[in-house]
C-alpha positions as CSV (number, residue, x, y, z in Angstrom):
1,X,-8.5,45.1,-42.0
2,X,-9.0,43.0,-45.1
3,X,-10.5,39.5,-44.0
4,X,-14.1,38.7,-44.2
5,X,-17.1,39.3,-41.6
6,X,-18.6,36.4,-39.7
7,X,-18.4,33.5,-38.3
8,X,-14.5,31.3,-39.5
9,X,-14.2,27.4,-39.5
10,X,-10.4,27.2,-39.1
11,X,-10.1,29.7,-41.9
12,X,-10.1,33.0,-43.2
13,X,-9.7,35.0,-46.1
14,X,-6.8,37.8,-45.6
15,X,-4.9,40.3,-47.7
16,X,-1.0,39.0,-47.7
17,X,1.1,42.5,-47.9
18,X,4.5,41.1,-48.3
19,X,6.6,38.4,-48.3
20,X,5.6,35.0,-48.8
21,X,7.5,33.6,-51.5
22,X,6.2,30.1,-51.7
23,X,3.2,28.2,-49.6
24,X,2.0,26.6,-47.1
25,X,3.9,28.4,-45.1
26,X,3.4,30.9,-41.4
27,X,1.9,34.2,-41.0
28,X,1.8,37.1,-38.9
29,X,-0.4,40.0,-38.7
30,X,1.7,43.1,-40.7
31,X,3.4,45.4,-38.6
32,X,1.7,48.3,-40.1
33,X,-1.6,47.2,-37.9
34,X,-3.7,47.4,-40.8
35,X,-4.8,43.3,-39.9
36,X,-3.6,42.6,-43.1
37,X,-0.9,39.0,-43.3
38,X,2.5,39.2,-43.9
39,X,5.8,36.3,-44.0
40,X,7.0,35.3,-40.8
41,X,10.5,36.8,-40.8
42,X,11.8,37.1,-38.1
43,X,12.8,33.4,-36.5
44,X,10.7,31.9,-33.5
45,X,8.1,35.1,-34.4
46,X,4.2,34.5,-33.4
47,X,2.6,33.1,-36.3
48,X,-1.5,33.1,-36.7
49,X,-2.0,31.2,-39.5
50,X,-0.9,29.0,-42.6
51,X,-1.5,30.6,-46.1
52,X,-2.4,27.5,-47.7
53,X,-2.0,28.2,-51.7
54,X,0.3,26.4,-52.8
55,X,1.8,28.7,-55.4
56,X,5.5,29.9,-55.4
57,X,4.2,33.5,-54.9
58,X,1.6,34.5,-52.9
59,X,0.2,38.3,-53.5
60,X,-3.6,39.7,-52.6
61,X,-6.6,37.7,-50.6
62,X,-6.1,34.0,-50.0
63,X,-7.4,31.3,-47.5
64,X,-5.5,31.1,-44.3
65,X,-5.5,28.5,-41.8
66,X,-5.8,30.4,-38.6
67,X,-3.5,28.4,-35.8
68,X,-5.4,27.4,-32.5
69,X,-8.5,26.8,-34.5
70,X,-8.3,24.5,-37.4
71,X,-10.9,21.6,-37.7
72,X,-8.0,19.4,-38.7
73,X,-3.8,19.0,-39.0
74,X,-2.2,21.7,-41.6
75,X,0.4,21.2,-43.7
76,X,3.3,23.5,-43.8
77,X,6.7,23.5,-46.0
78,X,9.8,22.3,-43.7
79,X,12.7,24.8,-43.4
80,X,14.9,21.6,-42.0
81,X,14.4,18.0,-40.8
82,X,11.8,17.4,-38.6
83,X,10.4,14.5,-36.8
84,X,7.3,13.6,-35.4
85,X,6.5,14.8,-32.2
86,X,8.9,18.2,-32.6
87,X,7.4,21.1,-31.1
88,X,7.2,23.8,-34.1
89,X,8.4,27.0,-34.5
90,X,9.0,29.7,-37.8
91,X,11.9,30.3,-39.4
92,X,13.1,33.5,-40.9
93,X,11.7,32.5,-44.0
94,X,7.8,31.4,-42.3
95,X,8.6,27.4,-43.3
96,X,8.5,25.0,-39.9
97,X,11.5,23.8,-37.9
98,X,11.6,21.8,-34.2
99,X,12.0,24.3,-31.3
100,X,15.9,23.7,-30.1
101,X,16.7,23.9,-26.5
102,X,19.9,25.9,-27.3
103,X,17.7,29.1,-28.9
104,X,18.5,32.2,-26.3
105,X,15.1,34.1,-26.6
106,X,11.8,34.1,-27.4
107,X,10.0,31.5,-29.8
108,X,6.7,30.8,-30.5
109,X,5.8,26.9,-30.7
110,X,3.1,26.8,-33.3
111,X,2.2,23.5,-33.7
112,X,3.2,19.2,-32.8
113,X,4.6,17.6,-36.2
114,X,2.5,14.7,-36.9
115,X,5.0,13.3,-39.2
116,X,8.6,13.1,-39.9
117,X,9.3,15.4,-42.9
118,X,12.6,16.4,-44.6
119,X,13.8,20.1,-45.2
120,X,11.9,21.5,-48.3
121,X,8.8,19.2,-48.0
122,X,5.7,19.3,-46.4
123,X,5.0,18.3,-43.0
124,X,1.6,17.4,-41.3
125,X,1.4,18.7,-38.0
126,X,-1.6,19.7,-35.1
127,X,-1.6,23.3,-34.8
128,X,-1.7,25.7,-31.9
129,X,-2.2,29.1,-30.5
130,X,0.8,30.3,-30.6
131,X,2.6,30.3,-26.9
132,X,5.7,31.5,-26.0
133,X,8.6,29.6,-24.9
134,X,11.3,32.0,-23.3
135,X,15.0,31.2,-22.7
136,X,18.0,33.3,-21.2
């Protein structure tokens, strides 16, 4: 595992192993188990943080906002319109979009938008431990 020891306030530094093509956007632990961070990509998946560099490639250690612990709101890119108050969820591409009552399956509601935002820009939101939210 490549994050450092200690005591975290809302953050952490992690090794990114694949995937995120531009930030802010969701993480997940890599399925490799290694504890290192890699792109949400799989729609509705259980995010753990925000990688907040805000480049458009993100490769090696950066800061992550871990969800359920942040001191304040994050910021995240939009994958679609959003408006404040939607309950937050991942795309396949780790960028934030509302939770939709129509989804069969499981999500993971990350976060409350703060904020309206449009697709492609940021949006402020209060972030969460992830919790599922199953429908059949």
């Amino acid at each position: 595992m490549r994050t450092s020891t200690g005591m975290h306030y809302g953050t952490l530094s992690g090794y990114v192993t694949k995937g995120v093509k531009k930030a802010p956007t969701f993480v997940t632990y890599a399925a490799d188990g290694s504890g290192n961070f890699a792109s949400c990509e799989t729609a509705g998946a259980p995010a753990v943080g925000v990688v907040q560099k805000t480049t458009e490639s993100v490769k090696g250690i950066v800061a992550i906002a871990l969800l359920g612990c942040s001191a304040s709101t994050l910021l995240v890119l939009a994958g679609e319109a959003i408006k404040c108050g939607d309950f937050l969820v991942t795309d396949a591409g780790g960028h934030a979009v509302p939770l939709k009552d129509e989804e069969e399956g499981t999500q993971y509601v990350l976060g409350r938008a703060i904020a309206n935002a449009v697709k492609g820009s940021l949006v402020s939101f209060d972030p969460g431990l992830a919790y599922p939210v199953i429908k059949q």
